[in-house]
BALOBA-1460 file (C-alpha; in Angstrom, 3 decimals):
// residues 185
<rec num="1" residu="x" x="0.000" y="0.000" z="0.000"/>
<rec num="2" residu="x" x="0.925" y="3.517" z="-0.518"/>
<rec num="3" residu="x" x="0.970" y="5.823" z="2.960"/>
<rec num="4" residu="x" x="0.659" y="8.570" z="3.185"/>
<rec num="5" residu="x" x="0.851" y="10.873" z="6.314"/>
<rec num="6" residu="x" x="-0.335" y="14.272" z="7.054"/>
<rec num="7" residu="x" x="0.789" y="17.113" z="9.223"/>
<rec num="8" residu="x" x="3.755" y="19.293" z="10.680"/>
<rec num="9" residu="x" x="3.298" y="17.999" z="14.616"/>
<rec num="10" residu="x" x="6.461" y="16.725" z="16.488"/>
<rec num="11" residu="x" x="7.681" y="13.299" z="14.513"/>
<rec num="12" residu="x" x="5.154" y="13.077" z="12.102"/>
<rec num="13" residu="x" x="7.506" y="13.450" z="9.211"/>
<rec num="14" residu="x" x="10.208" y="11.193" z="11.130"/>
<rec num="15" residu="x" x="7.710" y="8.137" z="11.413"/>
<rec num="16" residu="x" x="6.848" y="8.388" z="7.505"/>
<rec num="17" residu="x" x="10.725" y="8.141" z="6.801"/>
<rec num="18" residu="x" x="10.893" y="5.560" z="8.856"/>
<rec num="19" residu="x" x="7.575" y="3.498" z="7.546"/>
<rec num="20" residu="x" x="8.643" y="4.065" z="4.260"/>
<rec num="21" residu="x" x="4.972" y="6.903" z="3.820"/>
<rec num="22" residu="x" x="4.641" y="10.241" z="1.747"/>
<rec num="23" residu="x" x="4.428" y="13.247" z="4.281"/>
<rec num="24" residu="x" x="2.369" y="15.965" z="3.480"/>
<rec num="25" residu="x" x="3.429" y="18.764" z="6.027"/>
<rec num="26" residu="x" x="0.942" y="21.059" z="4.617"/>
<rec num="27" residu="x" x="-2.952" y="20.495" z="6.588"/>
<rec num="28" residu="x" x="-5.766" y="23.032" z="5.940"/>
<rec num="29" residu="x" x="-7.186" y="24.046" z="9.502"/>
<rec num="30" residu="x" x="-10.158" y="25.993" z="11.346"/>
<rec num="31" residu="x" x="-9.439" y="28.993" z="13.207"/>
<rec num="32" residu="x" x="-8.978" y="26.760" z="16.335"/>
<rec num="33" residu="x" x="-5.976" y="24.879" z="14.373"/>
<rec num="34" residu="x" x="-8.022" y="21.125" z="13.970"/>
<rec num="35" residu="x" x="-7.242" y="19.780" z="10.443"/>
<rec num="36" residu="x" x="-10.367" y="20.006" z="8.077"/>
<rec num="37" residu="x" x="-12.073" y="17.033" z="6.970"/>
<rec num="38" residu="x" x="-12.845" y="18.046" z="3.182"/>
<rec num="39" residu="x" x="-9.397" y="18.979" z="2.390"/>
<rec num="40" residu="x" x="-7.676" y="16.039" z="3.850"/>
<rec num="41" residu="x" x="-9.623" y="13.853" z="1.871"/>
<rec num="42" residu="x" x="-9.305" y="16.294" z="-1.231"/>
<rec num="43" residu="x" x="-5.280" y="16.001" z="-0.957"/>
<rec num="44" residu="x" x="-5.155" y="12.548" z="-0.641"/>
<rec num="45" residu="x" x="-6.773" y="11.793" z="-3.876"/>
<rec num="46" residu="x" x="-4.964" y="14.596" z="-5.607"/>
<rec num="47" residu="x" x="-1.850" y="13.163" z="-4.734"/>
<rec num="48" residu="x" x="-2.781" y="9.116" z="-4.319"/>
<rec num="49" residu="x" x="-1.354" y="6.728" z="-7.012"/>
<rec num="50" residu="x" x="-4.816" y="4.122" z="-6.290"/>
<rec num="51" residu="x" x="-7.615" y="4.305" z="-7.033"/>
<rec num="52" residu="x" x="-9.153" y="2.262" z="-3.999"/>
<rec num="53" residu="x" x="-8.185" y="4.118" z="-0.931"/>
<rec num="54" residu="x" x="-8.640" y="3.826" z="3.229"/>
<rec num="55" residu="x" x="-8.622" y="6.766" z="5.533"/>
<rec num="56" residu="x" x="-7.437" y="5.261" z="9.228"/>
<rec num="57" residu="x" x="-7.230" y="7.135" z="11.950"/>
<rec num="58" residu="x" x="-3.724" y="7.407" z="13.258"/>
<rec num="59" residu="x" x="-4.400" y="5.280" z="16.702"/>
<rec num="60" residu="x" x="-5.323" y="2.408" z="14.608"/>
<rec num="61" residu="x" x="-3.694" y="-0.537" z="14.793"/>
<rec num="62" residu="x" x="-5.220" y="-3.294" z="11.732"/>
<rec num="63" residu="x" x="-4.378" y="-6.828" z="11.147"/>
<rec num="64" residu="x" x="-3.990" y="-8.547" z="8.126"/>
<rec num="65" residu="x" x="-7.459" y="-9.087" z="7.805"/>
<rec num="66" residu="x" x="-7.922" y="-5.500" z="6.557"/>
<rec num="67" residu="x" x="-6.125" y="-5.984" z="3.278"/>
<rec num="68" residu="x" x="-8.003" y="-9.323" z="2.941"/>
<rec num="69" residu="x" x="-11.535" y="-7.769" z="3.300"/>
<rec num="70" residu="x" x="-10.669" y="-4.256" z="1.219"/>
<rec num="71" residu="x" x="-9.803" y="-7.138" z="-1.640"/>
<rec num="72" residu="x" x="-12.869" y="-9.162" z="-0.908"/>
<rec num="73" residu="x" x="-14.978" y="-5.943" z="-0.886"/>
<rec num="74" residu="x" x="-13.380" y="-4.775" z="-4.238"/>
<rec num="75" residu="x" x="-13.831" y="-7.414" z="-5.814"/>
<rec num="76" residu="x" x="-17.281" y="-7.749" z="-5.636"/>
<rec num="77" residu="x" x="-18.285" y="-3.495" z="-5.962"/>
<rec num="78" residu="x" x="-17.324" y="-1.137" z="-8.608"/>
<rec num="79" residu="x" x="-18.927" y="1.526" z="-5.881"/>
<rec num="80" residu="x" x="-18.873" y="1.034" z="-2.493"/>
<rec num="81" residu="x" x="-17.961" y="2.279" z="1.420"/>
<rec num="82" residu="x" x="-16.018" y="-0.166" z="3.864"/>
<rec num="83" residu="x" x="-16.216" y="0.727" z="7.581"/>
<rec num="84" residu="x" x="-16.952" y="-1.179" z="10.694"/>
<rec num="85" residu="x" x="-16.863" y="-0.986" z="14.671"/>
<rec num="86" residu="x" x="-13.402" y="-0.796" z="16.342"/>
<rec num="87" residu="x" x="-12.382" y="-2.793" z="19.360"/>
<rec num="88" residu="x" x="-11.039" y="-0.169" z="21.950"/>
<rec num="89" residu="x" x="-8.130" y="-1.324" z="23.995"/>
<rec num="90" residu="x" x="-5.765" y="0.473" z="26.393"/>
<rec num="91" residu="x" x="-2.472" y="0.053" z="25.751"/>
<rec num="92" residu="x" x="0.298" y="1.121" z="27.941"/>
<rec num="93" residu="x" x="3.133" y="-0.750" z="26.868"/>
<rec num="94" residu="x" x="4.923" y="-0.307" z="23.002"/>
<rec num="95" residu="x" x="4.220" y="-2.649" z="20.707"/>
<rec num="96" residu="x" x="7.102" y="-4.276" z="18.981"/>
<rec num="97" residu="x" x="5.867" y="-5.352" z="15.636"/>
<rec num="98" residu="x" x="8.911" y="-7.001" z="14.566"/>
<rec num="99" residu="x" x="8.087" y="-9.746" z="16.830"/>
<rec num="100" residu="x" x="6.388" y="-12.338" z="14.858"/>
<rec num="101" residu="x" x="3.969" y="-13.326" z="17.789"/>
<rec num="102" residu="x" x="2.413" y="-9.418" z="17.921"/>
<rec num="103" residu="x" x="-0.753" y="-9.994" z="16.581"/>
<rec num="104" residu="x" x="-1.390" y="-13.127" z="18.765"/>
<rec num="105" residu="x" x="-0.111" y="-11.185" z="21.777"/>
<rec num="106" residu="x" x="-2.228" y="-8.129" z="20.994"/>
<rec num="107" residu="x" x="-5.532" y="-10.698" z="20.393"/>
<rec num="108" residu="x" x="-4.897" y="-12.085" z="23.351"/>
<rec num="109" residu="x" x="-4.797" y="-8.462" z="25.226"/>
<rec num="110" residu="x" x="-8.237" y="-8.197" z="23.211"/>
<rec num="111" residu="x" x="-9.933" y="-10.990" z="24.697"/>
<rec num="112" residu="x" x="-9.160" y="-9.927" z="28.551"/>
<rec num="113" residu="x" x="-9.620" y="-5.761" z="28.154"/>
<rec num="114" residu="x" x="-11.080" y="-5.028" z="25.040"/>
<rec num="115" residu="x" x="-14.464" y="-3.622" z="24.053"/>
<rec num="116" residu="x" x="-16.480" y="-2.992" z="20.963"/>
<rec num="117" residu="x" x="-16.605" y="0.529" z="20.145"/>
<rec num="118" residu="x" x="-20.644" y="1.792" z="19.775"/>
<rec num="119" residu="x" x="-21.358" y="2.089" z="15.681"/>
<rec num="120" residu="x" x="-20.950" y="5.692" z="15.997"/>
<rec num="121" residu="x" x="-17.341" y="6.040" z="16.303"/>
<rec num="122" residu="x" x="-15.716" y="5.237" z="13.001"/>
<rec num="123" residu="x" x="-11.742" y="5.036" z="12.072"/>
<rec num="124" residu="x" x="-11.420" y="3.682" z="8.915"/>
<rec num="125" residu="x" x="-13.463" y="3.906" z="5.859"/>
<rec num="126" residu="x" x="-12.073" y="2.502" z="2.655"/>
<rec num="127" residu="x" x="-13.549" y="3.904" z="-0.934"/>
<rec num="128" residu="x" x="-12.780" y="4.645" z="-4.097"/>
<rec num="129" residu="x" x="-11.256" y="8.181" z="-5.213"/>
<rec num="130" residu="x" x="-14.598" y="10.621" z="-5.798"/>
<rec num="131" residu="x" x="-16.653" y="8.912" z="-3.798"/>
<rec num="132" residu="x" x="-18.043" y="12.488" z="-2.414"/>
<rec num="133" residu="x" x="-17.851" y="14.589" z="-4.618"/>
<rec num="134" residu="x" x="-18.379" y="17.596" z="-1.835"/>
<rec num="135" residu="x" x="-17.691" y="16.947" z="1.724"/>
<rec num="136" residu="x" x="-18.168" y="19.498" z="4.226"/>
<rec num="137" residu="x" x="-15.966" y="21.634" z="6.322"/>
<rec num="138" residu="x" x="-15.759" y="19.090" z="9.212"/>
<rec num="139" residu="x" x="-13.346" y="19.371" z="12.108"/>
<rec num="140" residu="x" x="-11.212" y="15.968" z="12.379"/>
<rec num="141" residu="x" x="-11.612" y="14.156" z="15.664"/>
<rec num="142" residu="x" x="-14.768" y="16.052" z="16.128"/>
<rec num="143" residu="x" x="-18.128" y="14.792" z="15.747"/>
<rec num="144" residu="x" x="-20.851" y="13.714" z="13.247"/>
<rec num="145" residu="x" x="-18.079" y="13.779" z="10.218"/>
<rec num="146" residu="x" x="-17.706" y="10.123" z="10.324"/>
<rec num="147" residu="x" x="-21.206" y="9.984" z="10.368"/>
<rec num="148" residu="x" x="-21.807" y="12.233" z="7.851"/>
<rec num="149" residu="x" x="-19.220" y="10.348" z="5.114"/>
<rec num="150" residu="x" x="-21.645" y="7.305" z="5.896"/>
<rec num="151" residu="x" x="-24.993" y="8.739" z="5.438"/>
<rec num="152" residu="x" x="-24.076" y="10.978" z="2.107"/>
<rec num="153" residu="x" x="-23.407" y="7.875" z="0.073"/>
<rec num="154" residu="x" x="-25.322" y="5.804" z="1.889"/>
<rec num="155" residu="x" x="-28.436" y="8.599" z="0.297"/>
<rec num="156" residu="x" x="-26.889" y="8.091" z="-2.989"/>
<rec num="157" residu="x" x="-27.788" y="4.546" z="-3.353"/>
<rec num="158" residu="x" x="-24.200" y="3.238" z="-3.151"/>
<rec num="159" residu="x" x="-23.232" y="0.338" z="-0.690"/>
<rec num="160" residu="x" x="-21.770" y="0.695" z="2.658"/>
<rec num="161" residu="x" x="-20.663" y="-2.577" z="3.516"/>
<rec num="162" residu="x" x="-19.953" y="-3.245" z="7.816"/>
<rec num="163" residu="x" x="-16.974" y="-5.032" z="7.848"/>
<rec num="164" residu="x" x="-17.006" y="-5.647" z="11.513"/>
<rec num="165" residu="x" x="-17.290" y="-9.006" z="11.870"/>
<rec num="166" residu="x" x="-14.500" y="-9.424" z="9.367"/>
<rec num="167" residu="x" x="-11.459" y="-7.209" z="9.919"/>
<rec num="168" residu="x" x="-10.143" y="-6.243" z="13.101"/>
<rec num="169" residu="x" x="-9.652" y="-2.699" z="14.048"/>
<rec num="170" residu="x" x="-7.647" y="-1.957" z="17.440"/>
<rec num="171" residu="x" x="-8.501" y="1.605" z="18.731"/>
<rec num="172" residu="x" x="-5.746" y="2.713" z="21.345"/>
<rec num="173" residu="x" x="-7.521" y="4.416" z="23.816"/>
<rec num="174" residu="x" x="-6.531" y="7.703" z="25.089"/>
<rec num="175" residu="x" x="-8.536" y="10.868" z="26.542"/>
<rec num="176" residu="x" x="-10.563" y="13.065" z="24.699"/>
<rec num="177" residu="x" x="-9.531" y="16.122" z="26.065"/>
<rec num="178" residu="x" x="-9.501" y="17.842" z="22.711"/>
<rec num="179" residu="x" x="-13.541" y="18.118" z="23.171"/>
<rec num="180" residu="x" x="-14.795" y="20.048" z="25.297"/>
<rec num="181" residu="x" x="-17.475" y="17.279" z="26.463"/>
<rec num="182" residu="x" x="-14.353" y="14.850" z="26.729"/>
<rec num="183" residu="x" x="-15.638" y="11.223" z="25.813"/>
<rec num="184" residu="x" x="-19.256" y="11.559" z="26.425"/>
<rec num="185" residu="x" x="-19.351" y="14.610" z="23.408"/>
């Protein structure tokens, strides 16, 4: 896959040299400095070399099963959305991922702490470049624009397909004090 990473904060550009990802140091922002939804999602397909592409937000950790059910999903839709429910899971310690056992290690952290994320938080969504062909002026990390980038095609007649049960999506929990309701906003 092609990476690519946005924004000028503290090691951003040093984690896309070392992940082998395109930085973009340049982010559009509100008068309160959050990134802006539309234009995020505008340079990514400007500069993108696919034409099937995943936003994930950057606490995300995905399994293999991702790629495997983006490829299942293609394969079967010439239009479509991909999201699903995450599995939120504090995590204290760093995870080395060039042990081979990480993913069983991680599962197994799953199965004792984890929980299953309400529908209305999503952090991923995987579509094809124009999917919206207008997206509004959203603040990242704030609400209703994940919401919003399901229900616009969703209106349109094009299929959003819930990949919960099929890829796993580790959200690593942290505060919210970026809202001003915390959490519960």
């Amino acid at each position: 896959p092609e990476i690519i990473l946005f924004g000028d904060e503290r090691g951003t550009r040093q984690m896309a040299e070392e992940v082998g990802a395109r930085h973009i140091r340049e982010v559009s922002r509100n008068e309160f400095g959050t990134p802006l939804v539309d234009q995020l999602f505008q340079a990514a397909q400007d500069s993108a070399s696919y034409s099937v592409m995943a936003y994930v937000n950057a606490d995300m950790i995905l399994f293999q099963d991702f790629v495997e059910g983006v490829g299942r999903v293609r394969a079967q839709l010439s239009e479509f959305l991909l999201i699903g429910q995450r599995w939120d899971l504090p995590l204290l310690d760093e995870i080395d991922f060039d042990r081979s056992d990480w993913q069983a290690a991680l599962q197994k952290q799953m199965q004792e702490h984890a929980m299953i994320h309400p529908e209305s938080g999503l952090d991923y969504f995987v579509f094809r470049k124009g999917l919206w062909p207008a997206i509004p002026p959203f603040a990242l990390g704030r609400t209703v624009w994940d919401n919003w980038l399901v229900l616009d095609p969703n209106r349109r007649g094009i299929p959003v397909v819930d990949g919960t049960e099929s890829i796993t999506a580790v959200h690593q929990d942290h505060d919210y004090g970026h809202m001003t309701g915390g959490r519960q906003e």
